[in-house]
C-alpha positions as CSV (number, residue, x, y, z in Angstrom):
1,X,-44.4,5.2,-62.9
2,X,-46.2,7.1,-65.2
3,X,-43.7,8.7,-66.7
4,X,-42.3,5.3,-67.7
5,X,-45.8,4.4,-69.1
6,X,-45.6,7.3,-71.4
7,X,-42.0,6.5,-72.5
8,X,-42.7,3.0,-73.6
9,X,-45.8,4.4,-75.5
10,X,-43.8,6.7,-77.6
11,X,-41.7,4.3,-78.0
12,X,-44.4,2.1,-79.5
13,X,-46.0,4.6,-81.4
14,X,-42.4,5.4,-83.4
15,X,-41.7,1.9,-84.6
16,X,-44.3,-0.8,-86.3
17,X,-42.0,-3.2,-84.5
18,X,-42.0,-3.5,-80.7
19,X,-41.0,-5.8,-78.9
20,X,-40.2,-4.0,-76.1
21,X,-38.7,-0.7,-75.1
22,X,-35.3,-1.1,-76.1
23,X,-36.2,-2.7,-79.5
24,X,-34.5,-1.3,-82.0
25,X,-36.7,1.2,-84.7
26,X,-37.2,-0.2,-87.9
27,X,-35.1,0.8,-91.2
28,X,-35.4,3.9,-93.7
29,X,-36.3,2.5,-97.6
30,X,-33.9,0.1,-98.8
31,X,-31.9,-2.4,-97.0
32,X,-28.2,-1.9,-97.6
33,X,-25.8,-0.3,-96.0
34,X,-26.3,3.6,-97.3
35,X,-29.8,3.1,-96.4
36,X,-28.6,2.2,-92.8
37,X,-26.3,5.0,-92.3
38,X,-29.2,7.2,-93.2
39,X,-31.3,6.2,-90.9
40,X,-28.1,5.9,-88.7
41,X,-27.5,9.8,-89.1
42,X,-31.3,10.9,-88.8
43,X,-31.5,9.1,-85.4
44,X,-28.5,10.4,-84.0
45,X,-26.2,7.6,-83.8
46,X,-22.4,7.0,-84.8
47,X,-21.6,3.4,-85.9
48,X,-18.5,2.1,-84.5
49,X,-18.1,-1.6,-85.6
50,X,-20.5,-3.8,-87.5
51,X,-20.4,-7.6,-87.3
52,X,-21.0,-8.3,-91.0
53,X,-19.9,-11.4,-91.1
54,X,-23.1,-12.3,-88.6
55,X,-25.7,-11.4,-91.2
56,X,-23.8,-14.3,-93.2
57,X,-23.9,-17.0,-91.0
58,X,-26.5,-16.8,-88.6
59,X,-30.5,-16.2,-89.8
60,X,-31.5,-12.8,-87.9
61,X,-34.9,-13.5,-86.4
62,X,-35.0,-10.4,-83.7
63,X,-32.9,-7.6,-83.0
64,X,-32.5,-5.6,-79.7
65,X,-30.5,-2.6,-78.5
66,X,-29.1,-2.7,-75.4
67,X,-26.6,-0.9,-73.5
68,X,-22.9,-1.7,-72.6
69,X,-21.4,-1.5,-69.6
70,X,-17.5,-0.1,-69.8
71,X,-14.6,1.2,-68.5
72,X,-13.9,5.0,-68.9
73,X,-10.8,4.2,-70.6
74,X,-12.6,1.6,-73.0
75,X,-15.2,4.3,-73.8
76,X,-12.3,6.5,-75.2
77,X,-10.6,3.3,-77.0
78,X,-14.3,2.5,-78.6
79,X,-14.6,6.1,-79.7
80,X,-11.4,5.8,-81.8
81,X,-13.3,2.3,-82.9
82,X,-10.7,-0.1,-81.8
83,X,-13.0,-3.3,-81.4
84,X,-13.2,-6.3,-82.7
85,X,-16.9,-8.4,-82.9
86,X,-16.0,-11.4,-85.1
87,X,-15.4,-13.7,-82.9
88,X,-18.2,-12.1,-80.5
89,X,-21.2,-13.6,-78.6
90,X,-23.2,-12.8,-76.0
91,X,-24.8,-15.3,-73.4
92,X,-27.4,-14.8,-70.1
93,X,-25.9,-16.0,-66.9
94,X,-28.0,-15.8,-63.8
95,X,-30.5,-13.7,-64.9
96,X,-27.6,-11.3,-66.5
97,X,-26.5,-10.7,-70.4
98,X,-23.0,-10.6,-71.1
99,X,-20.7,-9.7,-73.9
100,X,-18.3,-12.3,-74.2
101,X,-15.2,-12.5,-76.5
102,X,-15.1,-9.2,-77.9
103,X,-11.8,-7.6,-77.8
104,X,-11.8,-3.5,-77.5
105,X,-7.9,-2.5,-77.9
106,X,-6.1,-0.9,-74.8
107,X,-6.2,2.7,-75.2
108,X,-2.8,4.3,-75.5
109,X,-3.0,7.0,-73.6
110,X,-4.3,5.4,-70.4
111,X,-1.8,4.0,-67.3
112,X,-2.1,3.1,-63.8
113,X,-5.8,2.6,-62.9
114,X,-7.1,2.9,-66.7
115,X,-5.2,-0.2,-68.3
116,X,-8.3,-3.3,-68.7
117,X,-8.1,-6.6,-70.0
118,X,-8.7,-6.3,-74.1
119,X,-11.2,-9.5,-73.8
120,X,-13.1,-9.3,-70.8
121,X,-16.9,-10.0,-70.0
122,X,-18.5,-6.8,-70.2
123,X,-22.2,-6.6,-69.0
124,X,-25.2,-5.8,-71.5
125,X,-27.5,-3.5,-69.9
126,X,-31.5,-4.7,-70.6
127,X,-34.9,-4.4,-69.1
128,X,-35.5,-7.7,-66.6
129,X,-38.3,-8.9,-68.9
130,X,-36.0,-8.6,-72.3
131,X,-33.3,-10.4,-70.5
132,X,-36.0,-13.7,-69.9
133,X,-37.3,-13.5,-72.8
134,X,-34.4,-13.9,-74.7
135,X,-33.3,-16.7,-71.9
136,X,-36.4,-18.9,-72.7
137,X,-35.8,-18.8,-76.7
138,X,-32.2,-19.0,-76.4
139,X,-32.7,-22.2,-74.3
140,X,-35.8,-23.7,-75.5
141,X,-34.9,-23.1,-79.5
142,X,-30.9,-23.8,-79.8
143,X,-30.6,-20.1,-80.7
144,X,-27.9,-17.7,-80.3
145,X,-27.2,-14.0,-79.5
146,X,-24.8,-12.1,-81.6
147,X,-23.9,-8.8,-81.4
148,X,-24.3,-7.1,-84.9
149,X,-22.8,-4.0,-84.2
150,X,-21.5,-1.2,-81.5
151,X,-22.7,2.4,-81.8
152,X,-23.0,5.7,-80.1
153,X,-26.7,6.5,-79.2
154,X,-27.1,10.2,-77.6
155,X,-23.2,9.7,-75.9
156,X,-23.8,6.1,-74.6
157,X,-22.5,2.9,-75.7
158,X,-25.2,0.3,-77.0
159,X,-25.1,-3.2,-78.7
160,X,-27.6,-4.7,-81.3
161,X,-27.6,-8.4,-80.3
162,X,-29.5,-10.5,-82.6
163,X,-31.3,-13.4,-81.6
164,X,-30.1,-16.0,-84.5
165,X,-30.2,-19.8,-85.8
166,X,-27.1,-20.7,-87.5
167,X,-27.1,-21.3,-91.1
168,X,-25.7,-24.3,-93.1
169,X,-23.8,-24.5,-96.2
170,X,-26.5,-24.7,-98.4
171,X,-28.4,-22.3,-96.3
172,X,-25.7,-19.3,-97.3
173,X,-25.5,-20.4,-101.2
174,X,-29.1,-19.9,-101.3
175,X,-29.1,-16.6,-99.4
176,X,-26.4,-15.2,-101.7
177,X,-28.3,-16.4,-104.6
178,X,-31.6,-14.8,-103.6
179,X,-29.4,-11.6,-103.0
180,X,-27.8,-11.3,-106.3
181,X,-31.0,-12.1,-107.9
182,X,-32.1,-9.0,-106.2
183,X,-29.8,-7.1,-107.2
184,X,-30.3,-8.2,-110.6
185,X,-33.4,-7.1,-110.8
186,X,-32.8,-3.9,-108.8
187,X,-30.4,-2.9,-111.5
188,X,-32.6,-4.3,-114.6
189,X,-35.1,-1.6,-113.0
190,X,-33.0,1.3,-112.8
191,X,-31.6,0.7,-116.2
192,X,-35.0,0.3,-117.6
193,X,-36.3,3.4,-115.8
194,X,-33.3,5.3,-117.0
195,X,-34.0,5.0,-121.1
């Protein structure tokens, strides 16, 4: 017990963020996608598939990391980053989160026992506390969980899932404005800095 204790201190004390031990760290400086893979390579992951679409459509209020529960031959297939998250959602059912819709590509090599089904349910792996939180704001607050993106963390499989609220029409032209505005002025900057 006490070496659990420890482990969700550290944990603490390396993000501002925490809410809880498998949240996931925050971000190097900058927001973008170079930035990410930074922060990406310092911490020892290897980004297989990125829901980008998600970060369009849906308003990210909390990220988590969590693991995935697979096949071996689906491990292999996910190494060679043949899966799909677009159409991808994850939902709790009887106190259990599943991945639901995403389709990881038969591997090619595999036969008898190793063949799956592309677009099975595969289980998300999460503390018991995580798992009911996220089941009382999904539930009580018409949210959603998405999965933003697959990765290799230390040889394991995890998921991000976001907790999200959809976003309207208007919602995304005023996202994409406030964006280019930033970058606008991100640019103005660096030109200015440069003379």
């Amino acid at each position: 017990m006490d070496k659990i204790m420890l482990w969700n201190r550290r944990l603490r004390s390396q993000s501002p963020k925490t809410a809880g031990a498998g949240s996931v760290p925050a971000m190097a400086k900058g927001s973008g996608r170079k930035a990410r893979a930074r922060a990406d390579e310092l911490a020892g992951i290897h980004r297989v598939a990125s829901n980008r679409r998600a970060r369009h459509d849906y308003e990210i209020l909390e990220t988590y990391e969590c693991g995935l529960a697979l096949l071996g031959a689906e491990v292999k297939s996910l190494r060679l980053g043949h899966i799909a998250l677009q159409d991808a959602y994850a939902r709790i059912d009887r106190g259990e989160a599943w991945l639901l819709g995403a389709h990881v590509a038969p591997y090619e090599y595999a036969s008898g026992y190793g063949r799956f089904d592309p677009d099975r349910p595969r289980k998300l792996l999460m503390h018991r506390s995580q798992i009911d939180e996220l089941s009382g704001q999904v539930a009580q607050k018409s949210l959603t969980l998405i999965p933003l993106s697959v990765y290799f963390k230390d040889g394991k499989a995890k998921v991000e899932i976001a907790l999200a609220r959809g976003r309207h029409l208007y919602d995304k032209r005023h996202a994409i404005a406030a964006r280019d505005a930033e970058m606008d002025t991100r640019r103005a900057i660096k030109e200015y800095q440069s003379r």
